[in-house]
N, CA and C atoms as a LAMMPS dump frame, in Angstrom:
ITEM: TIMESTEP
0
ITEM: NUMBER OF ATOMS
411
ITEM: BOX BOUNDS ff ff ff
-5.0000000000000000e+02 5.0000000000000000e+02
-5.0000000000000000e+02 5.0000000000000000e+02
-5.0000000000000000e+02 5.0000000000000000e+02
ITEM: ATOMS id mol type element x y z
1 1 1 N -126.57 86.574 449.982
2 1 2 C -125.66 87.482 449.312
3 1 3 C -126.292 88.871 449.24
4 2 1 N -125.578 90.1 449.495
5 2 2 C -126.038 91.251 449.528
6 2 3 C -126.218 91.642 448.084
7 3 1 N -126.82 92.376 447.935
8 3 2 C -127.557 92.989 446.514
9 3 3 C -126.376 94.577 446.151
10 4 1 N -125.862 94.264 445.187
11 4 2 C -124.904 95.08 444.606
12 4 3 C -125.637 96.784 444.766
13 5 1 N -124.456 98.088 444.878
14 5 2 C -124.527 99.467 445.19
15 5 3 C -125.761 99.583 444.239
16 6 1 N -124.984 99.475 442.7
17 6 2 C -124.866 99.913 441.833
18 6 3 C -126.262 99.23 440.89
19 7 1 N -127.129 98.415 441.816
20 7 2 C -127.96 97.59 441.034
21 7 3 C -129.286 97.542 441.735
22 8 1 N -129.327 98.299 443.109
23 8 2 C -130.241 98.438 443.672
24 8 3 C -130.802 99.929 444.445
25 9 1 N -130.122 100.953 443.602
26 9 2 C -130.696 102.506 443.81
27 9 3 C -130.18 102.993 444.69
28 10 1 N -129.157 102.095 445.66
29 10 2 C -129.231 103.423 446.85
30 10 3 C -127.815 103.872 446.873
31 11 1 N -127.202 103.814 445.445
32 11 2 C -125.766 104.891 445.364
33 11 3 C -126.484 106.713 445.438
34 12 1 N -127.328 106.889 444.953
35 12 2 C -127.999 108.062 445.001
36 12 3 C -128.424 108.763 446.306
37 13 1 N -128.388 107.479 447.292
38 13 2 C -128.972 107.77 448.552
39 13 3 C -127.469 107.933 449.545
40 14 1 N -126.456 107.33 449.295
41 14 2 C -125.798 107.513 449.918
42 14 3 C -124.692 108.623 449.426
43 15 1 N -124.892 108.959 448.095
44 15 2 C -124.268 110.134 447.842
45 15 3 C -125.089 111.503 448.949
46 16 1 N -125.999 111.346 448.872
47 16 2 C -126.572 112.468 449.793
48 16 3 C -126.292 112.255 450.838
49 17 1 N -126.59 111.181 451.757
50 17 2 C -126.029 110.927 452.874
51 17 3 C -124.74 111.497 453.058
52 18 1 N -123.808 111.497 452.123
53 18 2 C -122.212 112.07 452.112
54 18 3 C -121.97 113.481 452.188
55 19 1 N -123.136 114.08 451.704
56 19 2 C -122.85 115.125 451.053
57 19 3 C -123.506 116.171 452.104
58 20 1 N -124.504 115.517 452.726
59 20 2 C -125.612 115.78 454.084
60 20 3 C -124.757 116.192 454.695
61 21 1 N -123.707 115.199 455.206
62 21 2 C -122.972 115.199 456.473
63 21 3 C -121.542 116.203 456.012
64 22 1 N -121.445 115.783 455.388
65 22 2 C -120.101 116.353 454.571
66 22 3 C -119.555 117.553 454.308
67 23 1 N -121.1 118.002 454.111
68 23 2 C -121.47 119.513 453.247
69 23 3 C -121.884 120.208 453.34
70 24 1 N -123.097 120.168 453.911
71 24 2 C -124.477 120.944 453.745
72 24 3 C -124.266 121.093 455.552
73 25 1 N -124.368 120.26 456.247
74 25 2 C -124.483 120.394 457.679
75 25 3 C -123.311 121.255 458.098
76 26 1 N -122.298 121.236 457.782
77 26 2 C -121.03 122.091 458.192
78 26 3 C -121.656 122.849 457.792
79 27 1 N -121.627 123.406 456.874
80 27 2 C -121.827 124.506 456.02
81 27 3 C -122.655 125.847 456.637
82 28 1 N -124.052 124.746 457.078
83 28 2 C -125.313 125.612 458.491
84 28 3 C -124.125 126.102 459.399
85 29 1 N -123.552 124.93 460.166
86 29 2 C -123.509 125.395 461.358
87 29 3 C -122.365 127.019 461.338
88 30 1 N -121.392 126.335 459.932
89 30 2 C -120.537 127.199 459.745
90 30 3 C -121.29 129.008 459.643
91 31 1 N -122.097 129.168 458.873
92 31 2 C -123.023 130.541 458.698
93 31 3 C -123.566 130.778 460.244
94 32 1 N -123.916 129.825 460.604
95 32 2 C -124.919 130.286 462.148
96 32 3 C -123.94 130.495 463.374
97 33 1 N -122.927 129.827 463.595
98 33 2 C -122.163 129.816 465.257
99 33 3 C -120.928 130.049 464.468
100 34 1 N -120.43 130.4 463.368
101 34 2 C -118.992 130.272 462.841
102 34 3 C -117.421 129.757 463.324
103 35 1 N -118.413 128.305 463.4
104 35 2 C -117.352 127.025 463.716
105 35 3 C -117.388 125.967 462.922
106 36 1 N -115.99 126.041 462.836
107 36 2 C -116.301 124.707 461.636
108 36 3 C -115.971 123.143 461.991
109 37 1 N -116.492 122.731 461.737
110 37 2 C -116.91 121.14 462.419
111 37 3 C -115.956 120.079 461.315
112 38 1 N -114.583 120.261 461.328
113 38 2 C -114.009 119.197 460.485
114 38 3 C -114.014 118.078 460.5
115 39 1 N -114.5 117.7 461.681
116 39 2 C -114.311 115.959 461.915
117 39 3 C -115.819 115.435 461.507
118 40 1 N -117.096 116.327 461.329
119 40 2 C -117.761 116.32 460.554
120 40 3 C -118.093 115.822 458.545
121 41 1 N -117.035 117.364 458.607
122 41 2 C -116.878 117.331 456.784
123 41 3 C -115.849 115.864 456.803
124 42 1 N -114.836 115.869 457.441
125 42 2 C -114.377 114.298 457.23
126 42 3 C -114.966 113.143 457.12
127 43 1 N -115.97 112.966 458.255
128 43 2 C -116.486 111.387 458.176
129 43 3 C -118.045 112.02 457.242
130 44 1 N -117.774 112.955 456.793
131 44 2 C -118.683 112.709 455.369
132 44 3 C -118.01 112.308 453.754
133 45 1 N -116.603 113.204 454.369
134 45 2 C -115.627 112.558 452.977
135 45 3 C -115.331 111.048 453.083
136 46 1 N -115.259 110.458 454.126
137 46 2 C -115.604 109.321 454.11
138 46 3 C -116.687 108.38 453.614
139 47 1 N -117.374 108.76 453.49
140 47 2 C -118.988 107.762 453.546
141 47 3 C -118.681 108.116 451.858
142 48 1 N -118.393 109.446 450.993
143 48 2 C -118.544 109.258 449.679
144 48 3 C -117.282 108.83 449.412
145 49 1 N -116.069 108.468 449.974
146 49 2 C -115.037 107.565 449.763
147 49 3 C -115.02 106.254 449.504
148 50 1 N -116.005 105.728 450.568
149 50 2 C -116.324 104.49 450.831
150 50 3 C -117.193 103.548 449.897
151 51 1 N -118.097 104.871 449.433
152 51 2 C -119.38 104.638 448.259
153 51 3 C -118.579 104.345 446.975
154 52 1 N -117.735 105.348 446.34
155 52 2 C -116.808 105.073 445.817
156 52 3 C -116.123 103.758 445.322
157 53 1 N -115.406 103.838 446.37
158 53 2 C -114.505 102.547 446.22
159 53 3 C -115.487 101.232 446.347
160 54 1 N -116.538 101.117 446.956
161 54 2 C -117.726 100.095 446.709
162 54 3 C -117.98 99.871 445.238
163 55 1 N -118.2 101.18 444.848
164 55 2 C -118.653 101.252 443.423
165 55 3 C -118.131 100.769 442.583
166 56 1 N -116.324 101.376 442.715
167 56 2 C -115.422 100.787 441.772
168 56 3 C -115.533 99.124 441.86
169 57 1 N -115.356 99.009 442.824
170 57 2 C -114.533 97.674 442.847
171 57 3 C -116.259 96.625 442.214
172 58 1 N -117.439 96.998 442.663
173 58 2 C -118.665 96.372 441.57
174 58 3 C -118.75 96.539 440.334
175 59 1 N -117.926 97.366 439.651
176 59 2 C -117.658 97.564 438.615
177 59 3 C -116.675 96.807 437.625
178 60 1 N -116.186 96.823 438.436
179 60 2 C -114.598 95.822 438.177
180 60 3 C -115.13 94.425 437.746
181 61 1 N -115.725 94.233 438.86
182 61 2 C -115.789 92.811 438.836
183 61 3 C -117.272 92.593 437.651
184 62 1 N -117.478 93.352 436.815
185 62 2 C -118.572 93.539 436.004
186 62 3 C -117.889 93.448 434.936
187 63 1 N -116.57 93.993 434.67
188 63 2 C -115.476 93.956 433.813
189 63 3 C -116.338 94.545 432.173
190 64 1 N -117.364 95.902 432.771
191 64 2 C -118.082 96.221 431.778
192 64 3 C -118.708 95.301 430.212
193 65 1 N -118.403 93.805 430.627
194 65 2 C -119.211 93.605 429.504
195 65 3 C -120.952 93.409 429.13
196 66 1 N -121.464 93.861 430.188
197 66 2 C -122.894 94.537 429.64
198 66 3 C -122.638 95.76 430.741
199 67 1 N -123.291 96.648 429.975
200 67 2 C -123.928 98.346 430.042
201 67 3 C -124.631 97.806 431.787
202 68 1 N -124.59 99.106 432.183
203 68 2 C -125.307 98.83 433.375
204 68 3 C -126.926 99.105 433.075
205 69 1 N -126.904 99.75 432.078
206 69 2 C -128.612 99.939 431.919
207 69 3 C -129.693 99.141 431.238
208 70 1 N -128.493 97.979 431.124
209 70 2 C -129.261 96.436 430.195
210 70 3 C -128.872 95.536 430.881
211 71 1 N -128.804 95.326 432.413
212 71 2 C -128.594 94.276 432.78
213 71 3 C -129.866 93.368 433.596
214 72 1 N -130.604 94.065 433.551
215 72 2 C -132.177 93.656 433.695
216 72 3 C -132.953 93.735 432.85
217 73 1 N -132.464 94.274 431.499
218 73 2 C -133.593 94.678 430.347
219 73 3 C -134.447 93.364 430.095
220 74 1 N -134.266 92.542 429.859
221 74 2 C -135.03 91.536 429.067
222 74 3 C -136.104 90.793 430.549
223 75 1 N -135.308 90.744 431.826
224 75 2 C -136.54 90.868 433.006
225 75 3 C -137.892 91.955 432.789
226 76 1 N -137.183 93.051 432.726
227 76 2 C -138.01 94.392 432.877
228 76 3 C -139.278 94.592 431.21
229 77 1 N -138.558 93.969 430.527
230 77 2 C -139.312 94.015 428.627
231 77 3 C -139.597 92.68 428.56
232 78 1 N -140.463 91.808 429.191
233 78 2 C -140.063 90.653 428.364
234 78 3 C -140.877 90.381 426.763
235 79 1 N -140.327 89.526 426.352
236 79 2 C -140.86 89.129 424.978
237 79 3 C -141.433 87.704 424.472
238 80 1 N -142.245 87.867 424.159
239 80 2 C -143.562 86.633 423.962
240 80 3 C -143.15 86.485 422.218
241 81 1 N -142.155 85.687 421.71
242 81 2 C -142.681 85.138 420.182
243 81 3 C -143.686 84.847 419.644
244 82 1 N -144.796 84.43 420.462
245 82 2 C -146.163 84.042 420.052
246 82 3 C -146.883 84.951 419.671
247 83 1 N -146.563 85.981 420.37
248 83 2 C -147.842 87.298 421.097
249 83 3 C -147.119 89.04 420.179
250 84 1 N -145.507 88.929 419.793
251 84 2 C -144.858 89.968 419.675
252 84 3 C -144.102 89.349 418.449
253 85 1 N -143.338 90.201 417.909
254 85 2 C -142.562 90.44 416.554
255 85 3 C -141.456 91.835 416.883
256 86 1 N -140.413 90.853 416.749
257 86 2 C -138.843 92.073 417.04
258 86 3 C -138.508 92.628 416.026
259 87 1 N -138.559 93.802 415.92
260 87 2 C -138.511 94.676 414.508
261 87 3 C -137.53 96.027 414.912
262 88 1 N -136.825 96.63 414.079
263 88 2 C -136.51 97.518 414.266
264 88 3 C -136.825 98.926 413.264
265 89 1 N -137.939 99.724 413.965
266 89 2 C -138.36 100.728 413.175
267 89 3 C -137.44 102.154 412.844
268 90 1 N -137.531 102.108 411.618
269 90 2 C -136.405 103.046 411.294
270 90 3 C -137.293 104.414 410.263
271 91 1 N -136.782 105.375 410.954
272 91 2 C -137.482 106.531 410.541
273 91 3 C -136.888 107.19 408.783
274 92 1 N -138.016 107.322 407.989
275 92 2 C -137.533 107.848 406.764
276 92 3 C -136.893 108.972 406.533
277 93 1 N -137.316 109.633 407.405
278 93 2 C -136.792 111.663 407.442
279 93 3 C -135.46 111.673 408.138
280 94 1 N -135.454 111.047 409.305
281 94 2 C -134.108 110.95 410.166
282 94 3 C -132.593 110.21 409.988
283 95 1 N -133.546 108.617 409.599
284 95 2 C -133.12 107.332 409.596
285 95 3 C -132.929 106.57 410.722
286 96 1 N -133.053 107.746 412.135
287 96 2 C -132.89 106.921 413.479
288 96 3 C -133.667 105.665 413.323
289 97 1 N -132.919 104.593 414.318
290 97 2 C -133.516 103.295 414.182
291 97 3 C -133.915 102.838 415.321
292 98 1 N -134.899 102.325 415.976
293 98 2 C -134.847 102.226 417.681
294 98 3 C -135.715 100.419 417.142
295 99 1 N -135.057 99.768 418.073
296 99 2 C -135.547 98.333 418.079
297 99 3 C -136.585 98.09 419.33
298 100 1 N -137.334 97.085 418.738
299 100 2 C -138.188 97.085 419.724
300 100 3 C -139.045 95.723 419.287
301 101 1 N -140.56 96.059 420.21
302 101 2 C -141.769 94.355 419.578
303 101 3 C -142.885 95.508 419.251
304 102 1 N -143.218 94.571 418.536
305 102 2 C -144.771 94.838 418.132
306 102 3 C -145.427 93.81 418.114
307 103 1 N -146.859 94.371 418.837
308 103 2 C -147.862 93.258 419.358
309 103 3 C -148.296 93.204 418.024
310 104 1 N -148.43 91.78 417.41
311 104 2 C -149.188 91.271 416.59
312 104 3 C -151.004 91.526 416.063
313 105 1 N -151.211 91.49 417.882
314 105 2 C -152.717 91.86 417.724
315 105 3 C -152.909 93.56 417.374
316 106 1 N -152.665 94.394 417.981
317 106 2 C -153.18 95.746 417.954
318 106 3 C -152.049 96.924 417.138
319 107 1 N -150.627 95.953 416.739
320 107 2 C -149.773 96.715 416.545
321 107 3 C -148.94 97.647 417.407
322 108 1 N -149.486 97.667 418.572
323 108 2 C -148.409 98.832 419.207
324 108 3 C -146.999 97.942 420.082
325 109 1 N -146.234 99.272 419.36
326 109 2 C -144.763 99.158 419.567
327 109 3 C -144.405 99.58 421.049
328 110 1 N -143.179 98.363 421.167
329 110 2 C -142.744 98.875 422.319
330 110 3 C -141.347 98.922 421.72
331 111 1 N -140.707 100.613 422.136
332 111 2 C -139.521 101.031 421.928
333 111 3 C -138.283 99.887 423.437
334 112 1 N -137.398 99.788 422.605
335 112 2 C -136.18 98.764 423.969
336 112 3 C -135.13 99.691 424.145
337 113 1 N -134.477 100.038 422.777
338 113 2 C -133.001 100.831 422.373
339 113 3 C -132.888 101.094 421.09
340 114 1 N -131.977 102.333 420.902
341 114 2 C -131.739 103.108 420.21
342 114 3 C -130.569 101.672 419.505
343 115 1 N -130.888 102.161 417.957
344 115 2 C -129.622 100.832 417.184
345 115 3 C -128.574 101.748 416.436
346 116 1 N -127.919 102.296 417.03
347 116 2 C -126.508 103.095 416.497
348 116 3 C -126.024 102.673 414.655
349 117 1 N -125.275 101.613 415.694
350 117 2 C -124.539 100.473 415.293
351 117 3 C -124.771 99.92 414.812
352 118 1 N -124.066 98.392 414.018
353 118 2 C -124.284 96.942 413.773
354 118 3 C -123.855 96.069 414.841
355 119 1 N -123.064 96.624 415.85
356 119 2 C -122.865 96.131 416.787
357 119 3 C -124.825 96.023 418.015
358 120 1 N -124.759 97.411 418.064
359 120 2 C -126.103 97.909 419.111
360 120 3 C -127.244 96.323 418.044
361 121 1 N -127.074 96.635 417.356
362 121 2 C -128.638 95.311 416.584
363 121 3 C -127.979 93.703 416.886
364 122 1 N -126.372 93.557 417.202
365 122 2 C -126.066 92.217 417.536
366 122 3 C -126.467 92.26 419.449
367 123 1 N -126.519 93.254 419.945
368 123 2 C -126.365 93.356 421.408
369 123 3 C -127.9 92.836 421.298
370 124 1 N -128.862 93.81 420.973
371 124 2 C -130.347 93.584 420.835
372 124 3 C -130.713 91.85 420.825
373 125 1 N -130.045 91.595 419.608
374 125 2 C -130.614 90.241 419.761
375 125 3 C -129.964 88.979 420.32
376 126 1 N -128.611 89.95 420.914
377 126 2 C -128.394 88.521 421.943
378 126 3 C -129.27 88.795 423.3
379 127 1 N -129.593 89.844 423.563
380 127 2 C -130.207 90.253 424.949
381 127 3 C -131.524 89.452 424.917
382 128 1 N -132.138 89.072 423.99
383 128 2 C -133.502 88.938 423.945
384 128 3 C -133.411 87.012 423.249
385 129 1 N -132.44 86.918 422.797
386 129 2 C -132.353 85.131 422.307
387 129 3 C -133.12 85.662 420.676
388 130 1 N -132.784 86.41 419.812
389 130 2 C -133.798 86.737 418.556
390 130 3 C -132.667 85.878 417.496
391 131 1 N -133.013 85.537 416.646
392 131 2 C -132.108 85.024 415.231
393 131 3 C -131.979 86.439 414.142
394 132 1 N -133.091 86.509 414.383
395 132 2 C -132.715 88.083 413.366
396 132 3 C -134.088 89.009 413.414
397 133 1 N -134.079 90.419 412.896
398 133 2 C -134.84 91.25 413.611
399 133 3 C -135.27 91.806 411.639
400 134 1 N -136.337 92.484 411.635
401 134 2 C -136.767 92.886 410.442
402 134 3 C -137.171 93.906 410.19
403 135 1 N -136.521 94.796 409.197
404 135 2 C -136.148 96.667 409.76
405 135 3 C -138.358 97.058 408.766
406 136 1 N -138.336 98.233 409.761
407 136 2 C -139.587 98.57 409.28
408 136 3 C -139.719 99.815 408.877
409 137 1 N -140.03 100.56 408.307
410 137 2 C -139.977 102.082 407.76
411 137 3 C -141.193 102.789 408.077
């Protein structure tokens, strides 16, 4: 199975690619020989057409119920119950709250996400399997 646009970096790459061909290359030749190369700028409006509608339709079928920027989080953070403690430190001056672990041994925090919400602290701890998280000041 091929590895989704939108989940493996190279929507960024093929936006340029689009935009290369599309855009920027007309554009030269247009300033230097003043001809313009439409069938060029076309099959570049193509390629970001194509990216596009790739995109959408991986999206779709994602039917947005996780964020695209937490759909590897708990791969990318993982969390050791033994070794860590899920806490969410909340600032006295601000009140911002950002959830995260703290190593047991040395204390240092690792920031995950910002906790808005009461919703954002139910997302947190379904992402991670937690029962409940314990606010720290």
């Amino acid at each position: 199975m091929l590895s989704k646009i939108n989940t493996n970096r190279y929507g960024g790459i093929w936006i340029g690619i689009g935009l290369l061909i599309g855009l920027v290359i007309p554009a030269a030749v247009w300033l230097i020989c003043h001809v313009l190369l439409a069938w060029l700028i076309g099959i570049g409006g193509i390629v970001l057409a194509a990216f596009l509608i790739v995109f959408l339709i991986e999206m779709h079928q994602d039917n947005g119920k996780v964020p695209y920027y937490e759909k590897h989080l708990k791969e990318q953070l993982p969390f050791d119950p033994d070794q860590q403690e899920a806490i969410i430190r909340c600032s006295v001056c601000t009140g911002e709250r950002i959830a995260g672990f703290r190593n047991n041994d040395d204390g240092h925090f690792t920031e995950v996400m910002l906790i808005r919400t009461p919703e954002d602290e139910k997302r947190f701890m379904q992402i991670f399997g937690i029962d409940s998280v314990r606010t720290v000041y």
